[in-house]
N, C-alpha and C positions, 0 to 999 in steps of 0.2 A: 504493500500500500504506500502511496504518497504521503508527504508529509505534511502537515499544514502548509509549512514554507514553501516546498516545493508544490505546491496545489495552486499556491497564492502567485508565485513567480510562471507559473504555465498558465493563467486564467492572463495575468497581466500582460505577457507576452503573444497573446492571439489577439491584442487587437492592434498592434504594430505590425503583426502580419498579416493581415485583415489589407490594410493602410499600404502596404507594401505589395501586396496581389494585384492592387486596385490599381496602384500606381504603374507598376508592368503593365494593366491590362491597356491603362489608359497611353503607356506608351508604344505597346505593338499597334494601336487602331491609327494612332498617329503616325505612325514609320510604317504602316501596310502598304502592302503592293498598290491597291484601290487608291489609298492615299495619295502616293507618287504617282499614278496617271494624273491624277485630279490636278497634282502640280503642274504634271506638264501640259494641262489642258488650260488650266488658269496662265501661265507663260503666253503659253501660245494666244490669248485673247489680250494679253496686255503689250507685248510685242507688235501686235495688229494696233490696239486703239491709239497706243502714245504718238503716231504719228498720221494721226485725223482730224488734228484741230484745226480743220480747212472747210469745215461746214460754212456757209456764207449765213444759214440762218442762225448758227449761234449767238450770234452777235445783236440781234435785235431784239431776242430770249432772254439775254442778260439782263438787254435794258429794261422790259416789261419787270424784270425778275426785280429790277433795282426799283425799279417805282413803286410797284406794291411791297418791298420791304421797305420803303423808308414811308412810304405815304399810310401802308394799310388801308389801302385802296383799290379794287378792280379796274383797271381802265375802261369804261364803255365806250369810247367815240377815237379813232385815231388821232394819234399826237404827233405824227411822225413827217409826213407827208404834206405839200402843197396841194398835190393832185387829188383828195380823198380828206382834205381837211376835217374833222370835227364829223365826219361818216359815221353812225352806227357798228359798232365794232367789239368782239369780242377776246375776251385771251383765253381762249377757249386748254390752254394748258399751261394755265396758272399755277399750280402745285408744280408744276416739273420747274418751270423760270424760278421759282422763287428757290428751289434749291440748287437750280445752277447758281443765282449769283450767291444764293450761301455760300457754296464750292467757292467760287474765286474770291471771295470776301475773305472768306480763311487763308486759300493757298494760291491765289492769282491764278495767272494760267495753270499752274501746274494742279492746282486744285481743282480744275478743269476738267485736267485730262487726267486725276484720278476719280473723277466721277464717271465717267467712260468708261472707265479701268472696271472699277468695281462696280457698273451697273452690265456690265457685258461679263464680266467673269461669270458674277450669280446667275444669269441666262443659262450660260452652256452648264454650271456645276450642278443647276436645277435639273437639267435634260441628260445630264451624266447619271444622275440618282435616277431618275426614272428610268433610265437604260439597266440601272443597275438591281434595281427592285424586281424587273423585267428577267432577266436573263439571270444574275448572281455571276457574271463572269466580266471580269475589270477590263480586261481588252476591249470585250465588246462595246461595253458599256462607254469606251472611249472612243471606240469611231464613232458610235453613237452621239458622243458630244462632237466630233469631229465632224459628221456630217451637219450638224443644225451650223457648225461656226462654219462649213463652205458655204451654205446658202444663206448666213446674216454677216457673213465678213462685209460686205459693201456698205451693209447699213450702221457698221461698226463705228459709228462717230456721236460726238456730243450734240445729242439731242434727243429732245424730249422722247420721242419715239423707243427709245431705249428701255426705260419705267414702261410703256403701253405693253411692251412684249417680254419683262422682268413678269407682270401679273400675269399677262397668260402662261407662262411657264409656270408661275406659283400657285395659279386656277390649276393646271393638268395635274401638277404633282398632288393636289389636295382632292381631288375627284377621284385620284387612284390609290388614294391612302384611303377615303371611304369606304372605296369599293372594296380593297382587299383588307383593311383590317379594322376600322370601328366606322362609323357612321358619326362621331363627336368631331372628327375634323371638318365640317363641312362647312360650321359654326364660325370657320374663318375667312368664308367668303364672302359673305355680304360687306364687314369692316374692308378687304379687298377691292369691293366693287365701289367702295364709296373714297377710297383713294385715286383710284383706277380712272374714274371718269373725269377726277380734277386734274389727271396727267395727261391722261390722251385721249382722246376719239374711239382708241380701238378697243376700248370695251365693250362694244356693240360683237368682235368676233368671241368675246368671252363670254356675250349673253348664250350667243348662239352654238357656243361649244357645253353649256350647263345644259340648253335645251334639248341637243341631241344626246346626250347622256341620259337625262330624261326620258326622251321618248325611245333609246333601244331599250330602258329596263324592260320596260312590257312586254320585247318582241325573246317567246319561250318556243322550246323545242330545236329542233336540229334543222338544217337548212346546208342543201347542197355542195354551198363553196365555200361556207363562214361555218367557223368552230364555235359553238354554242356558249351561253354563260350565262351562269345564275345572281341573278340580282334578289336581294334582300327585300321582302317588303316593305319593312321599315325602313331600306335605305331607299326606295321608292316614293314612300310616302316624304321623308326628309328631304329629296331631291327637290320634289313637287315645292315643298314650302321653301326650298333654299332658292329659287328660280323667283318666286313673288318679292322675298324679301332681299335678294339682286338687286332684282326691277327695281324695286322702291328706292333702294340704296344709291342707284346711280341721280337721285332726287336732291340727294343730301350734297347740294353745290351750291355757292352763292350766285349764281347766274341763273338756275333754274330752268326750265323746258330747253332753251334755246342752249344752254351746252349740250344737254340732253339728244337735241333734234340736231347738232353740228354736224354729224358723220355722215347725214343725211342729206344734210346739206349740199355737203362734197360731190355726191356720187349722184345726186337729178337736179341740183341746181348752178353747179361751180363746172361748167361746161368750158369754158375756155381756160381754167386750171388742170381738167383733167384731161384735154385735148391737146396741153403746150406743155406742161411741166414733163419731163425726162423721164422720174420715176412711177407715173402712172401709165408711162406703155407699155403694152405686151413685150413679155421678152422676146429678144428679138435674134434669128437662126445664127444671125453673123457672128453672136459671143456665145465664148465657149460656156458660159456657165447657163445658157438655155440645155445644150447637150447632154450637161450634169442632173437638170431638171426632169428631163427628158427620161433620163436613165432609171432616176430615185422612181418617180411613176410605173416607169416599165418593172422594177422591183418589186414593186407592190402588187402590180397584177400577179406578176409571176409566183408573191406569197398567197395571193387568192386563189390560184388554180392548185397551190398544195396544198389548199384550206388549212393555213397556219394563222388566219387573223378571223376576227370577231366583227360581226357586221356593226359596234361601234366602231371599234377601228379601221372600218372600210369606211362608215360615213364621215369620221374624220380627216379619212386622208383624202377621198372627194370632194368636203370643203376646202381645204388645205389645197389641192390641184388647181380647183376652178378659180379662186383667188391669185396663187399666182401665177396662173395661164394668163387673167386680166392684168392685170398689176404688174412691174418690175418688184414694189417695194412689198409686196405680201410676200416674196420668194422668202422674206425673211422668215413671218410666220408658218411658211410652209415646213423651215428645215425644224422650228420647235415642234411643231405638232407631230409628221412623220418621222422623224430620228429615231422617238422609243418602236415606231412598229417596226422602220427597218430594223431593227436592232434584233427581228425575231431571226436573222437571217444569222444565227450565233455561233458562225465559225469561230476558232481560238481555243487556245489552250486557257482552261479555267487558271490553273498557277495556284494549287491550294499552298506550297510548300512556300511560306515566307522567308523572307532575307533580310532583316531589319535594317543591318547594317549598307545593304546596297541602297535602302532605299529609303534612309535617312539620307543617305551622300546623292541620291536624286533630289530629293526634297530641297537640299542647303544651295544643291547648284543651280536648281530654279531659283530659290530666293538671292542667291548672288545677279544671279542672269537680272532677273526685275529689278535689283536695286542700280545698274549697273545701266541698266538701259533707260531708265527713267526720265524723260531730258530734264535739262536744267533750263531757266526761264531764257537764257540766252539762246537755245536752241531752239525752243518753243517762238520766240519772236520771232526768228528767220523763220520757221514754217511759216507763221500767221503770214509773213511780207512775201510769201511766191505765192500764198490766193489773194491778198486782200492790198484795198491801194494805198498803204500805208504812206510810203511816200510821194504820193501823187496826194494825199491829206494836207501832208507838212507845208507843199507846196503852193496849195488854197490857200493855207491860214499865212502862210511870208508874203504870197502876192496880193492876198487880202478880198480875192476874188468875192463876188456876193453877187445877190439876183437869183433867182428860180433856176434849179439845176436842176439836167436830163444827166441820169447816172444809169449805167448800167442796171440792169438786173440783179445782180451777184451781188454787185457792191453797197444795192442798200442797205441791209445789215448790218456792214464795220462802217459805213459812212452814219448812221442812229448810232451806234455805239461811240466812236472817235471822236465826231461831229455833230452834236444834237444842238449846236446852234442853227443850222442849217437844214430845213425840210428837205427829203429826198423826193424825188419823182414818185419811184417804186422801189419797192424792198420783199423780201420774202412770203409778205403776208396774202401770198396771194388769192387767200377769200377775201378780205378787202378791196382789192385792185379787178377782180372779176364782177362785184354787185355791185362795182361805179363804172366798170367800163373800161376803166385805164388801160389793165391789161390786153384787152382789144386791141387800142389804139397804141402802144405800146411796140404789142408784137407786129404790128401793122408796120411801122416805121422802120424796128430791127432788123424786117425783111424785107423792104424796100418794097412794101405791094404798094403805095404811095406816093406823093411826092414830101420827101425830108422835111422841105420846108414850111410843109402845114402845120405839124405838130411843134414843129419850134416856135413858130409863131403864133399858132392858140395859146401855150402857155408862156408864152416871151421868153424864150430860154436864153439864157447871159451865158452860159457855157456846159459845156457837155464832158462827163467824165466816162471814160468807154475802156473798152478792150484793146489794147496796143491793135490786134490783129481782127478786131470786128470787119465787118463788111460796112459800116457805116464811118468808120477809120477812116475809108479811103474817099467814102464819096463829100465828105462834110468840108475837107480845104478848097472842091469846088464850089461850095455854095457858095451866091454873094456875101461877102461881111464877115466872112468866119474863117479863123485861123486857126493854127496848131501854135500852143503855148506851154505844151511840154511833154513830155515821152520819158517812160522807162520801158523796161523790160515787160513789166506786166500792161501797163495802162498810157491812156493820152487823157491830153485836156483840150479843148477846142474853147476858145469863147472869141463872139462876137466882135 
């Protein structure tokens, strides 16, 4: 038999071993194989964003982002513009501006472009979990995040957009944490939804991704080319009420109906934003990442004919298609939603046999690689000056230029950011500039279906800031009274 003493020193000594299990456990989850993909899936998305700070709408994001931080104020009417003065006008993704300019309040640009950073990381390590819930095999689970980052690398830049497809990833993963293991998480959608709509518009594809989850519960029994599944009544009946209390949720805005009806907007009444802006056309055969599109679809047929997916995830991935069939910029949505069902395609070696050490020394040389690549603001400024006309600005304000200015497209954004003394033509917002017209008459002029000098002259233009290599570069030294008054690499100035 034991001794007191020794009873007392073995009762006292299990819970420092207890404390020390825990501590191992908590360091192989941390140095796991899963772990070290994850790093080098997060790398790989910050490598990508730190050099996108070339979005032209960032820049007038900011500003909105600064006026309701300092005023506590929605904008309703444009402040920016000559052309659309005091117009009815919404910032229909207020909650996303006002944490950019947080970001660069704290960390300038570079606070920036770690809000980039870490709102694109949590995308793919969102859609790496769901691969990984999926399948249980790390490999997989990282092409898996590797296919969603080919089809949202493009859209991989500072902007609000970012936050609209961070919640549909965090919608998918919580629809399939209900589905497979309690019906209590569902409970975090509605608070989601009511974030969701003050960041982006595109919580309209998150109502319609709760819906369809909804309506395949009912559909029971087996069916020819889709592998059957059982839904829960109670997560049925839960679905039902978490879909009402969405809806209501995207209500909880200070803008009310009209942020609500924005998306709506867009797509049957914003006809000459969606007929001219770039990233609402169809992909298009000439680039290679249609081909990749192309492919991920013919995949999926190919897992329907082995009846490896569930006629939820066949209506998923049909939404997901026909979106970005129309859209360039839904390709983004499309790689989050289909990634986990490609993923059923689950070649690779599972790798139960851990290596802690190899893949601590992965983990530290990802976090060397990120701290290492990071830029510094001086690197950051020269990106900003090969998109934006920084010093074609400086050159305004020395020559003291003034009068109503025709500015590029692109440029109005860092011209509202740089220069808010000065109204721009046109700038990003192009719902604004579509339900006055501008943009019309605008792209009319850009492409020469006109004659130049109507539009100069409706709004008495004093000088014109363009694209060194625009098509109206060349025609504008011939018009009477107008000259060239300075040139860089990126930009000209013309004035009268």
């Amino acid at each position: 038999m034991l001794s007191m003493t020794e009873s007392t020193c073995t009762t006292e000594a299990l819970p420092d071993s207890s404390r020390l299990g825990r501590r191992t456990s908590l360091l192989r989850r941390i140095f796991s194989y899963p772990a070290a993909l994850a790093a080098g899936l997060v790398t790989v998305t910050v490598l990508t964003a730190v050099g996108r700070l070339d979005d032209p709408d960032v820049w007038w994001h900011l500003r909105v982002g600064e006026i309701i931080w300092k005023t506590h104020v929605l904008p309703s009417s444009d402040l920016f513009s000559f052309t659309a003065k005091d117009h009815s006008w919404i910032a229909h993704e207020w909650l996303s501006e006002v944490t950019l300019y947080a970001a660069y309040r704290v960390g300038g640009y570079r606070g920036l472009v770690l809000w980039a950073c870490i709102a694109g990381a949590l995308i793919y390590l969102i859609v790496y979990l769901l691969c990984w819930r999926m399948t249980k095999n790390a490999l997989v689970s990282l092409r898996g995040g590797m296919i969603a980052f080919c089809f949202g690398s493009v859209g991989l830049s500072t902007r609000p957009l970012l936050l609209g497809h961070l919640c549909l990833a965090a919608e998918i993963l919580i629809l399939e944490l209900a589905r497979t293991r309690h019906v209590r998480w569902l409970w975090l959608l509605p608070p989601i939804f009511t974030v969701w709509v003050n960041c982006h518009g595109s919580y309209v594809v998150g109502i319609a991704v709760l819906a369809l989850y909804f309506g395949c519960s009912f559909l029971k029994g087996h069916y020819s080319l889709f592998v059957s599944e059982e839904w829960d009544p109670r997560l049925r009946r839960t679905l039902a009420g978490m879909l009402a209390l969405c809806t209501a949720a995207v209500f909880v805005n200070p803008i009310g109906f009209r942020l609500v009806l924005y998306p709506f907007d867009v797509l049957f009444r914003q006809k000459t934003n969606v007929g001219a802006i770039e990233e609402w056309f169809p992909p298009s055969l000439s680039e290679a990442n249609t081909f990749v599109l192309l492919a991920a679809m013919g995949g999926i047929l190919v897992l329907i004919m082995l009846r490896r997916l569930s006629i939820r995830e066949v209506a998923l991935a049909c939404m997901a298609s026909g979106m970005a069939l129309q859209h360039r910029r839904m390709v983004f949505l499309f790689g989050i939603i289909t990634a986990p069902i490609l993923s059923h395609y689950g070649w690779g070696r599972a790798g139960k046999r851990e290596h802690p050490l190899a893949n601590a020394a992965i983990i530290s040389c990802c976090l060397i690689v990120l701290i290492w690549a990071f830029p510094d603001n001086t690197a950051l400024e020269a990106q900003i000056q090969r998109a934006s006309p920084v010093k074609a600005v400086q050159y305004i304000r020395q020559a003291h230029l003034s009068g109503p200015m025709l500015n590029e497209f692109q440029f109005g954004g860092y011209l509202i950011w740089r220069m808010p003394e000065t109204k721009v033509f046109i700038d990003g917002r192009t719902d604004l500039f579509d339900w006055t017209g501008v943009m019309s008459e605008y792209l009319r002029w850009a492409s020469l279906q006109e004659d130049p000098a109507l539009l100069l002259n409706k709004y008495h233009i004093k000088f014109c800031l363009l694209y060194r290599h625009a098509p109206l570069a060349r025609v504008i030294p011939y018009l009477p009274g107008w000259k060239e008054v300075y040139a860089d690499d990126l930009a000209v100035i013309f004035a009268r």
